[in-house]
DRENKEDO-153056 format. One record per residue (C-alpha): residue number from 1; x, y negated, z; residue in one letter. Coordinates in pm, whole numbers, plus 50000, padded with zeros to 5 digits. Layout:
<atoms>
ATOM, num, xx, yy, zz, residu
ATOM, NUM, X, Y, Z, A
...
</atoms>
This chain:
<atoms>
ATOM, num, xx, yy, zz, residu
ATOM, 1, 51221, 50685, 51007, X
ATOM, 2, 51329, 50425, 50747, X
ATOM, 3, 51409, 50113, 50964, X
ATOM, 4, 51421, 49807, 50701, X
ATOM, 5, 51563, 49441, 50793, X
ATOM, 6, 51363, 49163, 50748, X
ATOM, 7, 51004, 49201, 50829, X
ATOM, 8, 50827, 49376, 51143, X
ATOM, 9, 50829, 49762, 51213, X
ATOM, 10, 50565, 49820, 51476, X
ATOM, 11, 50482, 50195, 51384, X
ATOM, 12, 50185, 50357, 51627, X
ATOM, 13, 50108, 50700, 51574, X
ATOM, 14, 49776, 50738, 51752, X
ATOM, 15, 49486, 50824, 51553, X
ATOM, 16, 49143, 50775, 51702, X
ATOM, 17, 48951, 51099, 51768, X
ATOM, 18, 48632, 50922, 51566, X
ATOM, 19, 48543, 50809, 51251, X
ATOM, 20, 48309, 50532, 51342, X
ATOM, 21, 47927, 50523, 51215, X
ATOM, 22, 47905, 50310, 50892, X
ATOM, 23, 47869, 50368, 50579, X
ATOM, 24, 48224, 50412, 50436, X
ATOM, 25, 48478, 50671, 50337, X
ATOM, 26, 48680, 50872, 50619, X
ATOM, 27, 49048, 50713, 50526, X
ATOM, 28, 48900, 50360, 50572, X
ATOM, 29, 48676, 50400, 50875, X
ATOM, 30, 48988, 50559, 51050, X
ATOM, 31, 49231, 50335, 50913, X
ATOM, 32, 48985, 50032, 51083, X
ATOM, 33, 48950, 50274, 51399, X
ATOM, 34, 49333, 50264, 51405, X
ATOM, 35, 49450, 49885, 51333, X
ATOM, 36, 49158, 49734, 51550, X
ATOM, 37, 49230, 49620, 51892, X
ATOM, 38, 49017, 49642, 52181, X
ATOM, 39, 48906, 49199, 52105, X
ATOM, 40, 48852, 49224, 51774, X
ATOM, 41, 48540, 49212, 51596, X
ATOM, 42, 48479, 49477, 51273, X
ATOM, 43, 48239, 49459, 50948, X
ATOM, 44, 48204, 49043, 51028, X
ATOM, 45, 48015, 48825, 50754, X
ATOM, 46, 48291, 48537, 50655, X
ATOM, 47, 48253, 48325, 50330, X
ATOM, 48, 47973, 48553, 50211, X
ATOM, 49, 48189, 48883, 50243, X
ATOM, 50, 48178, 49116, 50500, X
ATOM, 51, 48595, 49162, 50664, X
ATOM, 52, 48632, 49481, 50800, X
ATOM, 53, 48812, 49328, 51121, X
ATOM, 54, 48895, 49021, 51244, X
ATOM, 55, 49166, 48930, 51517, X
ATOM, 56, 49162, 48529, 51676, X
ATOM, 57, 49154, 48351, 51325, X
ATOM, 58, 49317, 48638, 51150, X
ATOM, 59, 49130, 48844, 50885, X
ATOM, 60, 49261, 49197, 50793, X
ATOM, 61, 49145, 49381, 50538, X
ATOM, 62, 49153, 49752, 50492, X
ATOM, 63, 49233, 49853, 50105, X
ATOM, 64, 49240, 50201, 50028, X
ATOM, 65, 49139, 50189, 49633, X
ATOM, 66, 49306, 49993, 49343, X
ATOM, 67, 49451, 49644, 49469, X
ATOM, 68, 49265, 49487, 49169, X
ATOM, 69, 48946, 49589, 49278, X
ATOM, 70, 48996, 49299, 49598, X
ATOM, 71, 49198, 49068, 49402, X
ATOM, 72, 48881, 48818, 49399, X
ATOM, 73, 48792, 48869, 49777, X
ATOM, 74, 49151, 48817, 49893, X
ATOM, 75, 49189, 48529, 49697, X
ATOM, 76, 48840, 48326, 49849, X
ATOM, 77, 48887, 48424, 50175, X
ATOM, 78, 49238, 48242, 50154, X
ATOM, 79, 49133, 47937, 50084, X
ATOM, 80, 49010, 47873, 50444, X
ATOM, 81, 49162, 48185, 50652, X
ATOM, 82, 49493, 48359, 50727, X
ATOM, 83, 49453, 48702, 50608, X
ATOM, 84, 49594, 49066, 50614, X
ATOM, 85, 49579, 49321, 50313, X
ATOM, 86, 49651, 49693, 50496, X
ATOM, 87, 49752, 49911, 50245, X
ATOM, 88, 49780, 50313, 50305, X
ATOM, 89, 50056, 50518, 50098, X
ATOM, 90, 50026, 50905, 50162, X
ATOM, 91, 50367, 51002, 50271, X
ATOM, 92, 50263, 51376, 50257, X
ATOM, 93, 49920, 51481, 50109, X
ATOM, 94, 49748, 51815, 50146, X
ATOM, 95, 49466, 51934, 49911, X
ATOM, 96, 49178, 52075, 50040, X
ATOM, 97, 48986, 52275, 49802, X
ATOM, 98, 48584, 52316, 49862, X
ATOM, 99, 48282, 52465, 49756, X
ATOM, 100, 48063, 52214, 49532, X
ATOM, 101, 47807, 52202, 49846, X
ATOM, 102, 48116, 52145, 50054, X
ATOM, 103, 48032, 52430, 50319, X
ATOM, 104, 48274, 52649, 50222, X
ATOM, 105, 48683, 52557, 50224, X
ATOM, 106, 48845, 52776, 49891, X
ATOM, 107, 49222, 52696, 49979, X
ATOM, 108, 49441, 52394, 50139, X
ATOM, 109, 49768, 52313, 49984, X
ATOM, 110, 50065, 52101, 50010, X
ATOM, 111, 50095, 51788, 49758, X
ATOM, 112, 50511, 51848, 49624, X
ATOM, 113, 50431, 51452, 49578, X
ATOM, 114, 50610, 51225, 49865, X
ATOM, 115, 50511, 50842, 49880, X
ATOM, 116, 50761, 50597, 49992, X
ATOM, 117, 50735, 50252, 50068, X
ATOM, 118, 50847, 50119, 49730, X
ATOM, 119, 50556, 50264, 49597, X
ATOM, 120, 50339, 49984, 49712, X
ATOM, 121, 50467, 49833, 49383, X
ATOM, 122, 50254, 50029, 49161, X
ATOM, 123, 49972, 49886, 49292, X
ATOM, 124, 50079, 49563, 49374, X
ATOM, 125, 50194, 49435, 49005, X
ATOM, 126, 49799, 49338, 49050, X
ATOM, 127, 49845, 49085, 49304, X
ATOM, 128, 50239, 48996, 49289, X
ATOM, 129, 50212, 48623, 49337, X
ATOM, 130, 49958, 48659, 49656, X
ATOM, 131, 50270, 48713, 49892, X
ATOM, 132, 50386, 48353, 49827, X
ATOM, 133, 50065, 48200, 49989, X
ATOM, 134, 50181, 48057, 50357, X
ATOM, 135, 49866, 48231, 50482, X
ATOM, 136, 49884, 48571, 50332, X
ATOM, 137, 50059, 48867, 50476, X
ATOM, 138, 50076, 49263, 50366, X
ATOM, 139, 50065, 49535, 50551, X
ATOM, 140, 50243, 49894, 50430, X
ATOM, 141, 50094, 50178, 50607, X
ATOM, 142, 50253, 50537, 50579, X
ATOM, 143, 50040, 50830, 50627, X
ATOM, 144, 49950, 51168, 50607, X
ATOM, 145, 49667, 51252, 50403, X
ATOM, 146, 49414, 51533, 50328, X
ATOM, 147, 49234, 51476, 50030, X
ATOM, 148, 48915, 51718, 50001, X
ATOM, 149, 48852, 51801, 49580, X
ATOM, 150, 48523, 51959, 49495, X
ATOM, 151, 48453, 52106, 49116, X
ATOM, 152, 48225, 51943, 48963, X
ATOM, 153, 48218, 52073, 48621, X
ATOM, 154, 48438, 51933, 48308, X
ATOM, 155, 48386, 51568, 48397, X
ATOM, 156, 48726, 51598, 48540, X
ATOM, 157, 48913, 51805, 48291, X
ATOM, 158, 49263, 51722, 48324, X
ATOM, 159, 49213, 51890, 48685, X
ATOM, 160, 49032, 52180, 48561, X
ATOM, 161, 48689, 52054, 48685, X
ATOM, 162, 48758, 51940, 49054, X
ATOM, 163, 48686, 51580, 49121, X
ATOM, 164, 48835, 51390, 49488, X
ATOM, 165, 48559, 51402, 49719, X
ATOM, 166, 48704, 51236, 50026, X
ATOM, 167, 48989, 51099, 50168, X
ATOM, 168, 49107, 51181, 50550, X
ATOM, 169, 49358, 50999, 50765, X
ATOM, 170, 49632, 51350, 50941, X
ATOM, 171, 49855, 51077, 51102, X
ATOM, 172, 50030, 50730, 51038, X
ATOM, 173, 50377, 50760, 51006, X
ATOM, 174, 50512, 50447, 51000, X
ATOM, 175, 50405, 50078, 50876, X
ATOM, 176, 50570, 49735, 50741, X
ATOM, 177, 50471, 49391, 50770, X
ATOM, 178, 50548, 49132, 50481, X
ATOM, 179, 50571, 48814, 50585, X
ATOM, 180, 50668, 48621, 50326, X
ATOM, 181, 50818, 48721, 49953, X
ATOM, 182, 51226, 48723, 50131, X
ATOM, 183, 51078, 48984, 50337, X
ATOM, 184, 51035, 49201, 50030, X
ATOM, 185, 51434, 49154, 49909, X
ATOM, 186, 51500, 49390, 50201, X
ATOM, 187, 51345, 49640, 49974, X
ATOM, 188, 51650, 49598, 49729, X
ATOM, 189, 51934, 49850, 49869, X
ATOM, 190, 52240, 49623, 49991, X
ATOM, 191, 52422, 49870, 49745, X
ATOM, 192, 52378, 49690, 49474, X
ATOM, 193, 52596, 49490, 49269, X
ATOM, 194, 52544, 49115, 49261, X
ATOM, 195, 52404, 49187, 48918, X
ATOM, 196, 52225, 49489, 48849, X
ATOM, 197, 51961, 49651, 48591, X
ATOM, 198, 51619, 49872, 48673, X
ATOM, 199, 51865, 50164, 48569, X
ATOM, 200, 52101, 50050, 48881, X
ATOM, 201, 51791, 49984, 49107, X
ATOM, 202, 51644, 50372, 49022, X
ATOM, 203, 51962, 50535, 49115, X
ATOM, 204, 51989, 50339, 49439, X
ATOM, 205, 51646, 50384, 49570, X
ATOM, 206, 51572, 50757, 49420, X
ATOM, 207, 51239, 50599, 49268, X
ATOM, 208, 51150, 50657, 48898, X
ATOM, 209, 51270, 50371, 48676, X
ATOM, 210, 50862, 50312, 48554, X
ATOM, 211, 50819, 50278, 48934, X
ATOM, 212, 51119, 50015, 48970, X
ATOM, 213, 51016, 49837, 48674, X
ATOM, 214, 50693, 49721, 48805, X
ATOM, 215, 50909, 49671, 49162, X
ATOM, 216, 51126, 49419, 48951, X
ATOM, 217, 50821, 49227, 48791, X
ATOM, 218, 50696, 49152, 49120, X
ATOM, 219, 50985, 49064, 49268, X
ATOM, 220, 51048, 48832, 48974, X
ATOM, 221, 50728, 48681, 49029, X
ATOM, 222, 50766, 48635, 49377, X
ATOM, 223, 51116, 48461, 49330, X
ATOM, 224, 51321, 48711, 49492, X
ATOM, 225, 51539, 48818, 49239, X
ATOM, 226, 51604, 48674, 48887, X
ATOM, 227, 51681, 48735, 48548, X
ATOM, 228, 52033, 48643, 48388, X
ATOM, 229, 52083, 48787, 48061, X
ATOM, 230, 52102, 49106, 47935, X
ATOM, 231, 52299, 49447, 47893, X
ATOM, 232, 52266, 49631, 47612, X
ATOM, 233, 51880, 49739, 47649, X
ATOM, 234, 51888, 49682, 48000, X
ATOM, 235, 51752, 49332, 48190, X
ATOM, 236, 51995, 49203, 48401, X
ATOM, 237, 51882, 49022, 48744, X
ATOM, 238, 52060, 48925, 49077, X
ATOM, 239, 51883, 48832, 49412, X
ATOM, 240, 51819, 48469, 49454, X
ATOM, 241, 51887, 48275, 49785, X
ATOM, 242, 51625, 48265, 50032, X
ATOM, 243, 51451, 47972, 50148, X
ATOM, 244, 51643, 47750, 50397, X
ATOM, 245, 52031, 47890, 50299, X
</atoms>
């Protein structure tokens, strides 16, 4: 388990044995089934949206598509209320492979693909700034996934035909709470040189440098780290002091 300094580690393995009755996709109804406690209230009408669970005065909301897509929503329901983006990265993912009726399972798979926790970032360069608001916090939620593919024809060519279907929570591994954007410079390996590059930042996390790139935008944007010149090609930036030093 990665332990990271700075924000809250509160990993709980348990998944519930149900799926819950409304209308939504497996992953989310079991990622609500999961986070909710036994006082808080689920699918409540707030601002004219419906919040898929709310805790005291807190409003948490489960995200398991492109962050862009809830960009607007976020963003109105701050204005009055403390809320919580959860945010599911498959740690392992298995393909399931089904009939286009889905009745009959053709072959289940291992993913070779691994998400970490830096790759929040590629989704996040949508909503970089939002971690700055006093009231916003997000929450990082490793899994394991199965992701059931049915072929559909040549609608989906560059996968030979077969389409995602569904999307099923296996386990939570572990989750992150960010606070605050100095909760995010833990994310930057204490490795580094006072000055460093994207190049620097690849080889000490192990991520791609397209992956780090977008990491570095939004930590630029959220103040964290900034940029002092250049090398060559190569941006240079250095972590900035947090608040209150």
């Amino acid at each position: 388990m990665k332990s990271l300094a700075g924000f809250r580690n509160t990993a709980n393995n348990t998944v519930p044995n149900t799926i819950g009755t409304l209308n939504e996709k497996p992953l989310h109804a079991a990622l609500k089934q999961w986070i909710a406690l036994p006082d808080d209230s689920v699918e409540v009408p707030v601002d004219g949206f419906t919040v898929d669970v709310v805790r005291d005065r807190l409003l948490i909301e489960i995200q398991t598509a492109s962050l862009s897509s809830i960009r607007r929503k976020l963003t109105k329901l701050l204005d009055r209320h403390p809320v919580r983006l959860v945010y599911p990265i498959a740690r392992d993912l298995w393909i399931v492979r089904q009939s286009p009726n889905g009745r009959k399972v053709l072959g289940r798979r291992k993913s070779p693909k691994h998400g970490t926790i830096e790759s929040v970032f590629e989704e996040l360069v949508s909503i970089p700034r939002l971690l700055a608001h006093p009231d916003f916090s997000l929450q990082v939620v490793l899994i394991q996934e199965e992701q059931v593919r049915r072929q559909n024809g040549p609608r989906n060519w560059r996968r030979k035909g077969w389409s995602s279907h569904e999307r099923r929570l296996l386990q939570v591994v572990d989750q992150w709470i960010f606070e605050s954007p100095q909760d995010m410079q833990a994310l930057i390996p204490a490795s580094l040189p006072e000055v460093f590059t994207t190049a620097d930042l690849s080889e000490a996390t192990g991520q791609p440098v397209w992956l780090v790139q977008k990491m570095a935008y939004c930590l630029r944007l959220m103040d964290t780290i900034a940029v002092t010149g250049k090398r060559g090609r190569w941006i240079l930036y250095k972590r900035t002091d947090p608040i209150g030093t």
